[in-house]
C-alpha positions as CSV (number, residue, x, y, z in Angstrom):
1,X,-9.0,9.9,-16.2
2,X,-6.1,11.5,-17.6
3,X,-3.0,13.5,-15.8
4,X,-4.4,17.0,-17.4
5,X,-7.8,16.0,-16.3
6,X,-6.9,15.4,-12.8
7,X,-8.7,17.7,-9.7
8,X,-8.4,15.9,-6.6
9,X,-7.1,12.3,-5.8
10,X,-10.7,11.0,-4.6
11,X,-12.1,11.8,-8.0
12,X,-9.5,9.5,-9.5
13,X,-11.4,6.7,-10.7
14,X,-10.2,3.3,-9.6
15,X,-9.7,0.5,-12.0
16,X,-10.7,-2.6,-9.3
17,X,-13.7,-2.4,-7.0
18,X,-11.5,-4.3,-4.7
19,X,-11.2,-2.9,-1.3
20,X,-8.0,-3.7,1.1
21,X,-8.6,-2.7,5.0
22,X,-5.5,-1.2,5.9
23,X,-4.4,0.1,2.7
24,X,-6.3,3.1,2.6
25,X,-8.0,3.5,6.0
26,X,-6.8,5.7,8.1
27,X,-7.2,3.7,10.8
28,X,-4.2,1.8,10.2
29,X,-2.2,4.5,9.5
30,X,-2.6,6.2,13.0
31,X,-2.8,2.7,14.9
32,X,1.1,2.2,13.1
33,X,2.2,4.9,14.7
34,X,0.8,4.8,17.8
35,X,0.9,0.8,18.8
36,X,4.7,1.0,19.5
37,X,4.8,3.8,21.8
38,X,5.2,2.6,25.5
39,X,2.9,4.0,28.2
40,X,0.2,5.0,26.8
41,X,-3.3,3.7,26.1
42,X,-4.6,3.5,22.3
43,X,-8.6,3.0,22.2
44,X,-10.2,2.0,18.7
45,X,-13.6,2.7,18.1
46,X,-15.9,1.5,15.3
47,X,-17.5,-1.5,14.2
48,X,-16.4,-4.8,14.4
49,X,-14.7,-5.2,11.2
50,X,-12.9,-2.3,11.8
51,X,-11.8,-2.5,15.1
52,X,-10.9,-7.0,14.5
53,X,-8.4,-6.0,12.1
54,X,-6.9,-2.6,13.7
55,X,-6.0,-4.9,17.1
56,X,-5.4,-7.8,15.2
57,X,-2.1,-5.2,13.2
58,X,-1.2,-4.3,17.2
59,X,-1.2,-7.6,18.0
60,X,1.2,-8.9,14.8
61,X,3.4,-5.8,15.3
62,X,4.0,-6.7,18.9
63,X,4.8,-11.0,18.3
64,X,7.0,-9.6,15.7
65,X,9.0,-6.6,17.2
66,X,11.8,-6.9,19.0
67,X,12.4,-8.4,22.7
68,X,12.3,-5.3,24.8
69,X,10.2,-3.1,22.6
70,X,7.9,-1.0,23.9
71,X,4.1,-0.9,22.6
72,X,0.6,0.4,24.0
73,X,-2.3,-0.6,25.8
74,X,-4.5,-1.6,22.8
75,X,-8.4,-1.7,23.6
76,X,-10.8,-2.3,20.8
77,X,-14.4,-0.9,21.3
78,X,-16.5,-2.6,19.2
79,X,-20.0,-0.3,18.6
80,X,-23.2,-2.5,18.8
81,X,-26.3,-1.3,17.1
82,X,-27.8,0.7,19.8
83,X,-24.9,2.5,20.4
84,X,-25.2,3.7,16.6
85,X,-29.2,5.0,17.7
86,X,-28.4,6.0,21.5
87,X,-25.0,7.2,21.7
88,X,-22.0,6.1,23.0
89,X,-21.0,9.2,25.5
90,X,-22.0,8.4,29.2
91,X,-20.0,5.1,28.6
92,X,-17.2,6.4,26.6
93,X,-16.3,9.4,29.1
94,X,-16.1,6.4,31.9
95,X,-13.8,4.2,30.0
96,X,-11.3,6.8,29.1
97,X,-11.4,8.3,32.9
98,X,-10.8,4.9,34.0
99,X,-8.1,4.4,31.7
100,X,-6.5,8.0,32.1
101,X,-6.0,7.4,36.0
102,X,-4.9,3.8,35.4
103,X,-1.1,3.5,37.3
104,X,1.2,3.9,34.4
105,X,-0.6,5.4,31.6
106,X,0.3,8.9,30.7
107,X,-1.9,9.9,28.1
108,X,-5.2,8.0,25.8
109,X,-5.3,7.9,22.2
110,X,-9.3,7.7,21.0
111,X,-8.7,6.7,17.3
112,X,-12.3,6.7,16.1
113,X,-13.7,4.8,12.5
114,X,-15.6,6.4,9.9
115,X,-18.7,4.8,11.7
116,X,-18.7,7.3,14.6
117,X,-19.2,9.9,11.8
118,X,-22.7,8.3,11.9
119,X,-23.0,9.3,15.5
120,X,-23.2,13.2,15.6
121,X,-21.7,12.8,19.2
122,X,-19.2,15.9,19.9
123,X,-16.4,12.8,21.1
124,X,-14.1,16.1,21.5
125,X,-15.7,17.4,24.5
126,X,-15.7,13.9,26.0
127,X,-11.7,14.0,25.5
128,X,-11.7,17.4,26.8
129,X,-13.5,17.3,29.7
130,X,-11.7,13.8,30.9
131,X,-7.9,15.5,30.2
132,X,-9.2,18.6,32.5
133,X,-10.2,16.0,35.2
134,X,-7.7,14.2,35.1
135,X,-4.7,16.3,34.2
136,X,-3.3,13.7,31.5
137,X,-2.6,13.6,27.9
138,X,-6.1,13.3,25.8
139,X,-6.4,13.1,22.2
140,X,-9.3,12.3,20.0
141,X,-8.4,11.0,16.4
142,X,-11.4,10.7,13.9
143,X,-10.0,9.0,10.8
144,X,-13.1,9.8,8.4
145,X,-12.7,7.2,6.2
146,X,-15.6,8.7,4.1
147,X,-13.9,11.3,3.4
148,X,-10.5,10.5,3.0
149,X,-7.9,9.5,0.3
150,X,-5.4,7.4,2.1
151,X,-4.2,5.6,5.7
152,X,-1.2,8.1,5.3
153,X,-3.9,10.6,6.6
154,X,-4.5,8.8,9.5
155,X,-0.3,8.2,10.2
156,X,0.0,12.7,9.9
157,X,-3.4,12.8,12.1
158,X,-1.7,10.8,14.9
159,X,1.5,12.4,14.7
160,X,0.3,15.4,15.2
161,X,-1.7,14.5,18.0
162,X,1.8,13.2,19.7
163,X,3.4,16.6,19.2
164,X,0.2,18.7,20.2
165,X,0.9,20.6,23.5
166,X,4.7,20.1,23.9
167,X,6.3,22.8,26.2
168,X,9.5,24.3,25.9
169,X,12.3,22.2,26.9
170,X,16.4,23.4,27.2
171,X,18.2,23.7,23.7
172,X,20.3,20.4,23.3
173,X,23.0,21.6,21.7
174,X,24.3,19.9,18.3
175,X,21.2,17.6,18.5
176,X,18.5,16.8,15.8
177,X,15.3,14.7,15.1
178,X,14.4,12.7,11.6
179,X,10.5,13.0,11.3
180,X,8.1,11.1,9.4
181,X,9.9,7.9,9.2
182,X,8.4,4.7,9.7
183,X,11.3,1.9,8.1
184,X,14.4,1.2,9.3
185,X,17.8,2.3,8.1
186,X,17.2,6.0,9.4
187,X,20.2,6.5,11.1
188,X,22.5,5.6,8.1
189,X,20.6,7.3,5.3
190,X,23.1,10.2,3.8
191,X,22.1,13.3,5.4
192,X,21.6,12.1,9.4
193,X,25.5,10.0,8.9
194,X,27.1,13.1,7.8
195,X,25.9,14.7,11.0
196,X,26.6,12.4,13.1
197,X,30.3,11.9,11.9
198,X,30.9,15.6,13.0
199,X,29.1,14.8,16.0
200,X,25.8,15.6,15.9
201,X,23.6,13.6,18.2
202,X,20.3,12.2,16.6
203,X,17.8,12.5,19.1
204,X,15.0,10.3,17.5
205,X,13.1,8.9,14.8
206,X,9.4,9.9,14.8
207,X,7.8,6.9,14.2
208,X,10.1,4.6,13.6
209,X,12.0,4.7,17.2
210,X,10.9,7.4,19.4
211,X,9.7,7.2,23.4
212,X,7.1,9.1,24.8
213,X,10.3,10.8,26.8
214,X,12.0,11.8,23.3
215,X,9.0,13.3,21.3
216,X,8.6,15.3,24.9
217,X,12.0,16.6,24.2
218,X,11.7,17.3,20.7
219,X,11.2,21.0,21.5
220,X,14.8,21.0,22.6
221,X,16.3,20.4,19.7
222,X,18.6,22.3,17.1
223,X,16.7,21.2,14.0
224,X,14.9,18.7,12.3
225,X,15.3,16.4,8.9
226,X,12.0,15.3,7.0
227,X,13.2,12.3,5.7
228,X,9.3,11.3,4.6
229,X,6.5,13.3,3.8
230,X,4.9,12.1,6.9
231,X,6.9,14.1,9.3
232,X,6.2,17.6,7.4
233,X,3.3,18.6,9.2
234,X,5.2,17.6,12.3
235,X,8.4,19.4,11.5
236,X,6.2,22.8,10.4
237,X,4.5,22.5,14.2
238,X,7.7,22.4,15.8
239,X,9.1,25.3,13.8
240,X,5.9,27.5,14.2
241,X,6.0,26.8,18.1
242,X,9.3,26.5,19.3
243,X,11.2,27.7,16.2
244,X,12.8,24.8,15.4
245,X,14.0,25.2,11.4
246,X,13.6,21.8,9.2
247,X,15.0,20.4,6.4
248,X,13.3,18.9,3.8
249,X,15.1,15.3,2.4
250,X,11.7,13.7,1.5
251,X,11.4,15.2,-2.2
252,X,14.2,12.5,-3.2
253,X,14.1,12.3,-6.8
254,X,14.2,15.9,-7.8
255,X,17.5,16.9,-8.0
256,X,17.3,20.9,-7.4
257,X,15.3,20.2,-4.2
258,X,18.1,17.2,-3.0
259,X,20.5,20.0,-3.5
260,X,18.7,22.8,-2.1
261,X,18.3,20.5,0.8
262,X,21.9,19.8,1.3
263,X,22.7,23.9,1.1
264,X,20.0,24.6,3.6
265,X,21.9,22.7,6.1
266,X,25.5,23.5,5.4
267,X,23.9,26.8,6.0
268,X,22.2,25.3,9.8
269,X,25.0,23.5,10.2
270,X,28.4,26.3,9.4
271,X,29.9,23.2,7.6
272,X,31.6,24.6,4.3
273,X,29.9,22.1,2.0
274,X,29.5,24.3,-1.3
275,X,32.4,22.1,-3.7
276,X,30.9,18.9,-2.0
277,X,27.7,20.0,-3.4
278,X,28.8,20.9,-6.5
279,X,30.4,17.6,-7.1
280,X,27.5,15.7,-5.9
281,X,25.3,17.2,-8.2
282,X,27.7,17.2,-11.2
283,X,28.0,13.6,-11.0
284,X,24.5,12.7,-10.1
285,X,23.3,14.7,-13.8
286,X,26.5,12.8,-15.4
287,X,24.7,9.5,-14.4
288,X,21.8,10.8,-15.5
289,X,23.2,11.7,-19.4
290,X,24.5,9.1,-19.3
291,X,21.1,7.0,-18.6
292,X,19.3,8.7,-20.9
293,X,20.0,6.9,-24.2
294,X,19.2,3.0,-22.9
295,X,15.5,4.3,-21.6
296,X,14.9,7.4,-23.5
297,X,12.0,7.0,-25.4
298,X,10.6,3.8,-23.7
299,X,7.3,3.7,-22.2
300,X,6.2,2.8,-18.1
301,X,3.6,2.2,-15.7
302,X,3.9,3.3,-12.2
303,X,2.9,1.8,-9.5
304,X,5.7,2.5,-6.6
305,X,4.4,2.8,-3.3
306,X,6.5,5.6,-0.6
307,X,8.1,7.4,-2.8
308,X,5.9,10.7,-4.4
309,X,4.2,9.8,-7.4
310,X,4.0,12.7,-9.6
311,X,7.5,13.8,-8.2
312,X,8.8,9.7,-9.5
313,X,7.0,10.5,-12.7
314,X,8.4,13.4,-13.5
315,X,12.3,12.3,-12.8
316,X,12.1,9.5,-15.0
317,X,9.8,11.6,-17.2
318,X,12.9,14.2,-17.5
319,X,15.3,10.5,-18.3
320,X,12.9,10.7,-21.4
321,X,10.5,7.8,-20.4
322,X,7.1,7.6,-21.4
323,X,4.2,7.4,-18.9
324,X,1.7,5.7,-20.2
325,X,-0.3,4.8,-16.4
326,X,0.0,6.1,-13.3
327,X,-1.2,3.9,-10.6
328,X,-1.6,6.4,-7.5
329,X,-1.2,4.3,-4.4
330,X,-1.6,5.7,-0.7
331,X,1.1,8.7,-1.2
332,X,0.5,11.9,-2.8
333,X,2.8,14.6,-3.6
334,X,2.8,17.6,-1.3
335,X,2.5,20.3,-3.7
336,X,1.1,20.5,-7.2
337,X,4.5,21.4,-9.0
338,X,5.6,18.0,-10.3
339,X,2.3,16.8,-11.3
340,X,1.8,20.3,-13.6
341,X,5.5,20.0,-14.5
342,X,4.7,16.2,-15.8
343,X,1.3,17.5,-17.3
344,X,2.9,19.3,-19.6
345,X,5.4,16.6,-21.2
346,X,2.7,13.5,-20.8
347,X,-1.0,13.0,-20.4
348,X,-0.8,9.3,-18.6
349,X,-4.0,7.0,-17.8
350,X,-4.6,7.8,-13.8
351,X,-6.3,5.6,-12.0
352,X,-6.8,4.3,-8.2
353,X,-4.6,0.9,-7.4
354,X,-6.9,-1.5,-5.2
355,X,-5.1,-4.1,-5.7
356,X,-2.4,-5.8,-7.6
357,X,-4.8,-7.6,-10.0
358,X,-5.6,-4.5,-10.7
359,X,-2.0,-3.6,-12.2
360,X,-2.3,-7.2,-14.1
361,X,-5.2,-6.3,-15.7
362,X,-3.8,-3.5,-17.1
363,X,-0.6,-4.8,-18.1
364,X,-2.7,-7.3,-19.8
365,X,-4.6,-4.7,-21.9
366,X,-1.1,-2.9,-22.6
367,X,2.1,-3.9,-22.3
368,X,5.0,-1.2,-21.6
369,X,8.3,-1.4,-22.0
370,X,8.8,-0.5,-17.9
371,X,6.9,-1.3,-14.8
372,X,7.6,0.7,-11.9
373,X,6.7,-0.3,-8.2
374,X,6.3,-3.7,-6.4
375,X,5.0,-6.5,-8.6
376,X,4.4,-10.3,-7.8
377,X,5.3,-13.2,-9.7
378,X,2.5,-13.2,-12.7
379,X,4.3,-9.8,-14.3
380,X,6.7,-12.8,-15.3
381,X,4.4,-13.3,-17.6
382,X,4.6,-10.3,-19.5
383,X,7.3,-8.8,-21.8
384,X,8.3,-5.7,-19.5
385,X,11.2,-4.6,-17.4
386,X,10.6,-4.2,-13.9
387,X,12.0,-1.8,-11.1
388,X,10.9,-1.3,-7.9
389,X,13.1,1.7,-6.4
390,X,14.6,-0.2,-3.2
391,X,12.9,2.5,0.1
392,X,14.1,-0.1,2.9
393,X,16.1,0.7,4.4
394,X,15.9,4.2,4.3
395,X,17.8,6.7,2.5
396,X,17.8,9.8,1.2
397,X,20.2,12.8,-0.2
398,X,22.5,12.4,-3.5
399,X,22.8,8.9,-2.5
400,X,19.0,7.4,-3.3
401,X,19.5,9.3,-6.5
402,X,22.4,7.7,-7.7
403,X,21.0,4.4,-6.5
404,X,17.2,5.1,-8.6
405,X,20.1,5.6,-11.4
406,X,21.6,2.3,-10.9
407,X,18.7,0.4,-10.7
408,X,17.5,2.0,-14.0
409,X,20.5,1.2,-15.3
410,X,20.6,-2.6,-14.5
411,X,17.1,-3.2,-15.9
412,X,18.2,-1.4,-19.0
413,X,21.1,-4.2,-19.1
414,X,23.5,-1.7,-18.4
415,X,26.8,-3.1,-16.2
416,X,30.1,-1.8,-14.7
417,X,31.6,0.8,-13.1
418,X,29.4,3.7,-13.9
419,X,26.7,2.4,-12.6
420,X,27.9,0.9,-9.4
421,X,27.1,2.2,-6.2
């Protein structure tokens, strides 16, 4: 398929039958969120494949997380074959009654497989009826695997199911919330330090770092930074219930929006920011001139992971690189503006990345002058340059511009001050 050809990202065609649990399921997405949250109960229910590797991720995540850190009650509830004929109901509505009023929990996570799609059972009723009995925090999250593009899906799904029926708490004055984030390095990216050197108190990190006592309090709060896509649908919630206003810093490699960003909250914030601004942007276009003639003209694949596809694309599109593939991973651009905007300067190869021999194959069948993303030892082997835009830890603002810039720059063999960060 072809960028001018593209409807939908489930009709892009992948280039590997391979299929990676985790990558694109749902599943995992909503278990990533949910499995570090303290004091609540997260039930998975599918089939045994499904459910194996979702507690086997809750189990890694909590050997490897730090001494201290809170996590949930992980139960896996593998379906046998009856269940898929009979039903699952009577049984299910026990289990999360007996967990619901079990000391300590304050609210049950049901993350279902695609399997239960099989089912017909109306699970939401079950979750429902159990949360009126018992008075505490119910949520059922199918992650349709059928019917879905990415385990990004399932991390948005579970996140708003955390936010869902929040009540009004006292403004905390000065204080704000990043959303969407799931890395560390938050509370240093550009936007969330300049607040807190004029004392601004960051309140939490949705997913990253946040307590079931924070995302309670989010209500409170003055505003709200999007540093990742992730956290939009959070950050809209919170603005269309309580008002809260947002400001988006996940669009990080189009200029106009980083700088639209930036006025949006001098304008929250009464800080006079308008030369800063100005000078920011100034010099982040100089860079970019100034880029321009060691990659103009060459060719890339893409294949980054976080960052927005089409959005990437289009910045180093607008350099004067070539797209000759796009790889589409587990992100996808919130709006159509970038990918039409790229459209009409390029008409790349599109395709579904499975897996990395997937990306081998292709650099095998053409070699460009760039590859973009994370690539393992064998793209030695081939004649390209290789970038892979550093996303850990996080950052955002003028600042990951100039550093996509740099990196650019030192794979085009460029050195010194000008492209020093």
């Amino acid at each position: 398929m072809r960028l001018r050809e593209y409807t939908a990202a489930r009709a892009v065609p992948r280039y590997s039958c391979a299929i990676s649990p985790g990558k694109h399921c749902p599943l995992f997405g909503a278990g990533a969120v949910l499995r570090g949250i303290g004091g609540i109960t997260l039930l998975y229910l599918g089939t045994q494949d499904c459910v194996y590797y979702a507690q086997k991720a809750a189990l890694e995540h909590r050997l490897s997380a730090p001494s201290g850190a809170e996590s949930s009650r992980v139960l896996a509830l593998q379906l046998s074959d009856a269940d898929l004929i009979f039903g699952i109901r009577p049984q299910l509505e026990q289990l999360l009654e007996r967990e619901a009023r079990r000391a300590g929990t304050r609210g049950v996570f049901l993350v279902t497989s695609c399997s239960v799609e099989l089912l017909s059972e109306d699970l939401q009723s079950v979750v429902d009826a159990v949360g009126r009995r018992t008075g505490k925090t119910l949520a059922l999250i199918p992650t349709e695997h059928f019917r879905t593009f990415s385990y990004f899906e399932g991390m948005e799904a579970a996140l708003s199911a955390l936010v869902r029926g929040l009540k009004p708490r006292p403004p905390q004055a000065r204080a704000f919330a990043v959303l969407g984030v799931r890395h560390r390095g938050a509370e240093r990216a550009e936007p969330v330090r300049f607040l807190q050197e004029r004392g601004y108190t960051l309140q939490s990190i949705l997913p990253y770092e946040a307590s079931l006592d924070q995302i309670e309090a989010l209500p409170g709060v003055s505003f709200t930074l999007v540093l990742d896509g992730t956290g939009l649908g959070v950050a809209r919630s919170l603005q269309s219930e309580f008002g809260i206003p947002f400001v988006r810093f996940d669009q990080k490699l189009d200029l106009e929006r980083i700088t639209e960003a930036w006025r949006q909250l001098a304008r929250l914030t009464g800080e006079p920011l308008a030369s800063w601004i100005g000078a920011q942007r100034r010099e982040a276009a100089a860079r970019s001139e100034a880029l321009r003639p060691l990659v103009g003209g060459k060719t890339f694949f893409y294949s980054q992971v976080i960052l927005y596809p089409f959005e990437t694309c289009l910045f180093l599109s607008r350099l004067g690189m070539i797209p000759t593939c796009i790889f589409l991973g587990s992100v996808l651009d919130h709006t159509d503006e970038s990918r039409l905007a790229l459209a009409g300067q390029a008409d790349p190869l599109l395709l579904q990345n499975a897996s990395s021999d997937a990306v081998e194959a292709m650099l095998a069948e053409q070699t460009p002058d760039y590859f973009i993303g994370a690539a393992g030892q064998a793209i030695r082997r081939y004649p390209v340059r290789h970038v892979n835009f550093r996303t850990i830890p996080v950052e955002a603002g003028f600042s990951f511009y100039r550093s996509c810039l740099s990196q650019l720059g030192d794979a085009a063999g460029a050195a010194g001050e000008e492209y020093a960060r």
